[in-house]
C-alpha positions in Angstrom: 101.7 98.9 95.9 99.2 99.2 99.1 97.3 102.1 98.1 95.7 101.4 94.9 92.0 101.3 93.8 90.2 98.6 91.3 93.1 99.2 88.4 96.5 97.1 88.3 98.8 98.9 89.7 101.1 100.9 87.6 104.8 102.6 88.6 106.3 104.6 86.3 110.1 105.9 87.6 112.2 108.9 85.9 115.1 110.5 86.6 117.6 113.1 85.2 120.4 115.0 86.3 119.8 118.9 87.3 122.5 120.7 87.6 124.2 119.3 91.1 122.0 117.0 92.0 119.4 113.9 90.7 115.9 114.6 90.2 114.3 111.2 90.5 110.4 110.9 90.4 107.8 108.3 91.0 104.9 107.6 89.6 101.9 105.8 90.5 98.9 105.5 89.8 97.0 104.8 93.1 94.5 106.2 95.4 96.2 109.5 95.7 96.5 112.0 98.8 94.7 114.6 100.2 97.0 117.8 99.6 96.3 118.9 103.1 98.2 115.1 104.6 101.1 115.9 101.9 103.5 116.4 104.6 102.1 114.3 107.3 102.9 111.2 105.4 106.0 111.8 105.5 106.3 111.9 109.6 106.7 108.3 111.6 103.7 105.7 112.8 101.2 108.6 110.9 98.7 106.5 108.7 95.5 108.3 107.0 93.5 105.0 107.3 92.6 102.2 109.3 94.7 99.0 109.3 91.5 97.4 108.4 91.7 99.4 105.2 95.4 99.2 104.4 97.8 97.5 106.2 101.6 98.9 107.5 103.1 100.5 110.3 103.2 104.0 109.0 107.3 104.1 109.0 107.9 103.3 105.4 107.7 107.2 103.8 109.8 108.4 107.2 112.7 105.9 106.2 112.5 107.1 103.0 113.0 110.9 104.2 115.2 110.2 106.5 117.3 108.3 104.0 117.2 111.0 101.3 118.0 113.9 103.9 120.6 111.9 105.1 122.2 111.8 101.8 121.6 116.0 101.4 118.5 115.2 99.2 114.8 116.5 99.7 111.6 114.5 99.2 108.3 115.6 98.6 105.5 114.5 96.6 102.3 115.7 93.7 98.9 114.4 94.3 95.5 114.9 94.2 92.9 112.0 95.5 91.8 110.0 93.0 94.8 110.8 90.9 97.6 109.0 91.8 100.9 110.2 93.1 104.1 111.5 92.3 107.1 111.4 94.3 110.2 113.4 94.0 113.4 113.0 95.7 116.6 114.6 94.5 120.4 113.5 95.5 123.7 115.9 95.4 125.8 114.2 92.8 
């Protein structure tokens, strides 16, 4: 995990069935994001820092979306700086 502050890293990943499709979260406990970038991560080559800071392209959360829509999922994520994240995705069953 790239984005994390001075603590080990820690993932934590659920998921359950709802109804017709998976509900699978994410859980990290990293550096967290702004609310108002929540849906710019998700958009290719768009990075909120410096590649002095953290390195990466800026693809890796587009594949992800693109993967998930692909299979008639959504994605979306919970955060507030400081915080950690939480990513959702769901998949039809």
């Amino acid at each position: 995990m790239k984005f994390h502050g001075h603590q080990p890293p820690k993932i934590h990943v659920d998921a359950c069935l709802k109804g017709d499709h998976w509900l699978f979260s994410v859980r990290d406990n990293g550096i967290g994001i702004d609310p108002e970038y929540r849906d710019r991560i998700f958009l290719i080559f768009q990075r909120l820092h410096t590649r002095q800071k953290y390195p990466g392209t800026g693809i890796g959360l587009a594949i992800c979306k693109k993967i998930v829509e692909r299979h008639g999922g959504q994605i979306w994520v919970e955060s507030q700086p400081g915080e950690g994240s939480v990513f959702y995705f769901t998949i039809p069953t």
